[in-house]
N, C-alpha and C positions, 0 to 999 in steps of 0.2 A: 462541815458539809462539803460534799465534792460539788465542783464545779459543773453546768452542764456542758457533755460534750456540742460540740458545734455539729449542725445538722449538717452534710454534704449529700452534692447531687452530683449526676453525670457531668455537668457543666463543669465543676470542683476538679473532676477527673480527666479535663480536656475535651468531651464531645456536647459541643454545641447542640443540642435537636432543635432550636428556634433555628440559626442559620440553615438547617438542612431544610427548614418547611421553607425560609426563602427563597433558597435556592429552589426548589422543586415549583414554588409558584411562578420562577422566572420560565422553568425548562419547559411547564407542561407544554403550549403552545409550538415550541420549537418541535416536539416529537409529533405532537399532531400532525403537523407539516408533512410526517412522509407514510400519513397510515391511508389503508386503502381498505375495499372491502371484504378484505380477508381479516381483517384485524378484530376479532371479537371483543378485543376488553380494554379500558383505560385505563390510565398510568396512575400505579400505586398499586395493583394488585397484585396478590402473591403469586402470581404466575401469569404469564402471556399466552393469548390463547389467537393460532392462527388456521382460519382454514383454508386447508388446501384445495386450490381450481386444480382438480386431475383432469381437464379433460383434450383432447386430442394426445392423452400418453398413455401408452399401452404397459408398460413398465416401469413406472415412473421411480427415480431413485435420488433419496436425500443426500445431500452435496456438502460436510459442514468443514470448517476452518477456523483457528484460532490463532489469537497473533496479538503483538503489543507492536507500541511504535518505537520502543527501543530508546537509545541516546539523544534523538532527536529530540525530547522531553529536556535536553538541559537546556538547548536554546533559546526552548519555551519559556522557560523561567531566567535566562538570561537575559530577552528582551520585553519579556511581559506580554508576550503575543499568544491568546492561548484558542482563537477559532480558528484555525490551521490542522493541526495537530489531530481531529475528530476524523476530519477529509483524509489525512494519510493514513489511519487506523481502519476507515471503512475500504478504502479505495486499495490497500494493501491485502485486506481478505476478500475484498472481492472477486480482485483478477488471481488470486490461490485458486478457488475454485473456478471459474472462470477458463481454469486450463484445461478442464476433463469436461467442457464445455456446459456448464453447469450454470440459470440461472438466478441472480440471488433471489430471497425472498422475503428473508426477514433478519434481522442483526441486532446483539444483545453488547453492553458496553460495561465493564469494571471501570469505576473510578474510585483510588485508594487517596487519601492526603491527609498527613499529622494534624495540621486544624484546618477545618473548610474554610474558604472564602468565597460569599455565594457567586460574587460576578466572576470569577474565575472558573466554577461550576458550570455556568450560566454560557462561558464562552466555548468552553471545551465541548456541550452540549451544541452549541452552535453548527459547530464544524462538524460532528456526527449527525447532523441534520442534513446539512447541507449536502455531504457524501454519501448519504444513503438515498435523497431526492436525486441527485443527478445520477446516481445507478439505479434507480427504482427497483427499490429495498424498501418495508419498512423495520424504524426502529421501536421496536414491542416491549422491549425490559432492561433492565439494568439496575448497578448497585453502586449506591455510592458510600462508600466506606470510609468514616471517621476515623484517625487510629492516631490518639495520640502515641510522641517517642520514635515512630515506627518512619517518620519520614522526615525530612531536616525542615524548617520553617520557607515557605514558599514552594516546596516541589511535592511531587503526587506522580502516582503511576496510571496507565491506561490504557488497559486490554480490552478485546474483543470477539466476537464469536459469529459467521456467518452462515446464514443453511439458506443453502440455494435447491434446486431439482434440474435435474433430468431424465427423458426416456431414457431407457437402458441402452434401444439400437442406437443413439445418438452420441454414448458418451466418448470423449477425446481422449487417450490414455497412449497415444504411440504406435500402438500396436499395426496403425497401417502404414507408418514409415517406409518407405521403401528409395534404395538405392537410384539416384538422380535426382530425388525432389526437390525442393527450392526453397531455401530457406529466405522469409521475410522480416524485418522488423520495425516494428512502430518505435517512434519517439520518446524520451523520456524529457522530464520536465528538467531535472537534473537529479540531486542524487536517492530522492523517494524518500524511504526512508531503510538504507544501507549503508554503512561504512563511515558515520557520524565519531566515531569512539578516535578513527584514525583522522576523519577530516577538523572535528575539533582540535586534536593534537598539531597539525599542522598549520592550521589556521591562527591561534589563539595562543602557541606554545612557540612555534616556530618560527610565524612571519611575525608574532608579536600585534595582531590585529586586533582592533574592536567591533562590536555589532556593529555600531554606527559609520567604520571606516568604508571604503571603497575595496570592492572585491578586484583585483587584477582581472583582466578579462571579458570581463563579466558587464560592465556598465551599470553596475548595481554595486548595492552597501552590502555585505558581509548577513549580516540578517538577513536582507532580502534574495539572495543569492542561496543561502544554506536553507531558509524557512519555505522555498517552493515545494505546496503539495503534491504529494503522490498523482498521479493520473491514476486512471478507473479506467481498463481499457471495456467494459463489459457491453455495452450498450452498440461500440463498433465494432467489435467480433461477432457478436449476435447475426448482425445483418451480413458479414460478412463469410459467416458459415452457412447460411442462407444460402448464398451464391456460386459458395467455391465448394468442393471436399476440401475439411484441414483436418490432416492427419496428423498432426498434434502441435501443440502449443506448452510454453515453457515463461512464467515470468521471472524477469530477470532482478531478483533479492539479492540476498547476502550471499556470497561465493560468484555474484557475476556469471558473466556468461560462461568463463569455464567450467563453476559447479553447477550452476541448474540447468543448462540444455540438453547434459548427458543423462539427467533422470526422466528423459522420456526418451532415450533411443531404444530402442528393439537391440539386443545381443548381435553382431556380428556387422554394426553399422556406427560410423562415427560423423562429426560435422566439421567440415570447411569453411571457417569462414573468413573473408577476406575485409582487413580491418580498412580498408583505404575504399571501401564503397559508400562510405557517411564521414560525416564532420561531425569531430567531436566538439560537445559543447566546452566552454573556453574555461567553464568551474574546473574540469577538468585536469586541464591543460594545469593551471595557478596549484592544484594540489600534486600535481604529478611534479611539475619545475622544483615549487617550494619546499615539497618532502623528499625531496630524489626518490621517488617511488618506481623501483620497476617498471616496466610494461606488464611484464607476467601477471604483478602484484596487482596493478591497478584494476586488470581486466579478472580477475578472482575476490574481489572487493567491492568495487564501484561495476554501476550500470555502463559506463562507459555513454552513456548515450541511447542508448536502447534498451525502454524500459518492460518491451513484449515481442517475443518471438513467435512464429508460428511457420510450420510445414506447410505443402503445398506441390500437386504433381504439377510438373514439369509444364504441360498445356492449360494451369491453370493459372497463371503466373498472370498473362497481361489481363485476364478477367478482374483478378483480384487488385492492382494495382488502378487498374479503370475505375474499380469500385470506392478506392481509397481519395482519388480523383476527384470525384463528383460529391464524395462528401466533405472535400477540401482538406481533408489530414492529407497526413505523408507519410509514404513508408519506405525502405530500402530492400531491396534483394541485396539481401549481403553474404549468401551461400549456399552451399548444398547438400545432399546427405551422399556418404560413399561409403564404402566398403570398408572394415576395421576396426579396432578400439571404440568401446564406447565413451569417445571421449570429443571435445573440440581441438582443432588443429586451426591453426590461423596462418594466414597468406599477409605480406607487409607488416604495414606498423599503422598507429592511430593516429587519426591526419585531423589536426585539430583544429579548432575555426580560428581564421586570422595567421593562421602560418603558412 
């Protein structure tokens, strides 16, 4: 008589479904948190259902963007930190769109990992929470995917998805750039989430550091210095186009300010910018020393400091800077737009803090 075979389930095969309802009983509450009255349906159904307030737009035009956090995910699972990580995923596709003046409206989340772990779920859900309340966004849907084999024991990937609006007359795309304007930029926290692949190499490969060490520079630990969130600039542009015409805007990702400020110039106009009108932050400074990195390289790589740019005629300049004033941020005039190549040209070198 044969034996009976052994009965197997999903579990057998690596995917927990009891961990997934845990976690999902941890998360509902956290996604509550950023719905509003557009949001037609609760969490678990097959589809997210948002309705659109059309009104005061005569045009109105969907805005959307997709995006992961990149390398930044190894030091997630480096130092076990993982409500961070939601905030630089939301606050990265936000200000994407955000450039063609776009507000968000609602944000959808992948999350992939070989075997779940709910609080790990639980925290990463966190930080997508919390990124989409302080942009006021809600977050409607998402998937969390089981897969054993497919990721190494403790790491997980996570992408996202933004749809914002705007009227048509109102969208930002460059096209009113014009020769003399003024180029402004807002702060970055440090390095968002770009150039992780080259700053771990330097950091961990190079200077030979630990999470736990002390960042040069920096007056912080190595975690605490790399694991700073993204900024969301959406909520101060908002008010700030209000006030001023901007004739376009550029966030500063991967390629730095030399690749992304040239994808909004108009044909037969380039930008000026002069690197000695801000301090650089000191993260900086410690990857630039410790990797002999270029200047060229740095500023095509890293944010260098300035995590959002934006256009501005010439008489609009102390309006805008008044406005940045009163609401207690800072920002620099650090150039202008002129005649030529559509590309960036730079004046000095990058004047870094504490030198």
């Amino acid at each position: 008589m044969s034996e009976k075979k052994k009965s197997l389930s999903y579990r057998d095969a690596g995917v927990d479904i009891d961990a997934a309802n845990v976690a999902l009983a941890g998360i509902k509450e956290l996604v509550k948190r950023t719905y509003n009255d557009q949001v037609l349906c609760d969490i678990g159904t097959f589809g997210a259902m948002y309705l659109l307030d059309l009104q005061n737009m005569e045009e109105p035009v969907l805005v959307s963007s997709v995006d992961g956090v990149g390398t930044k995910l190894k030091l997630a699972f480096m130092t076990g930190k993982h409500d961070t990580v939601g905030i630089d995923l939301v606050s990265h596709c936000v200000n994407d769109i955000l450039v063609q003046g776009a507000r968000p409206l609602f944000f959808l989340d992948y999350f992939a990992v070989g075997k779940l772990e709910p609080q790990v779920a639980v925290d990463v859900v966190r930080g997508l929470s919390a990124g989409c309340r302080f942009a006021g966004c809600a977050l409607i849907g998402g998937e969390t995917a089981e897969m054993p084999d497919m990721y190494q024991p403790g790491e997980y990937d996570l992408a996202g998805t933004i749809v914002g609006i705007v009227d048509r007359k109102k969208i930002v795309d460059g096209s009113a750039i014009r020769e003399g304007d003024v180029i402004i930029g807002l702060p970055s926290t440090g390095l968002h989430t770009n150039g992780y692949s080259l700053a771990r190499k330097i950091t961990f490969e190079v200077a030979g550091l630990g999470a736990d060490d002390p960042m040069p520079y920096t007056g912080r630990t190595v975690a605490e210095a790399l694991m700073e969130p993204h900024v969301a600039y959406a909520k101060l542009m908002q008010v700030i186009m209000k006030l001023v015409d901007v004739h376009g805007m550029a966030h500063i990702t991967g390629g730095g300010i030399t690749d992304n400020f040239p994808r909004i110039l108009p044909e037969g106009l380039g930008a000026e910018v002069d690197l000695g009108t801000w301090e650089v932050p000191g993260i900086f400074r410690f990857l630039q020393e410790t990797g002999n990195v270029e200047e060229s390289e740095m500023l095509r790589t890293f944010n260098v400091g300035q995590g959002f740019m934006f256009v501005v005629p010439p008489d609009q300049v102390e309006k805008a800077t008044e406005a940045f004033e009163l609401t207690g941020k800072h920002c620099t005039v650090m150039g202008r737009i002129v005649k030529g190549e559509s590309r960036v040209s730079y004046k000095g070198n990058l004047r870094y803090a504490g030198k």
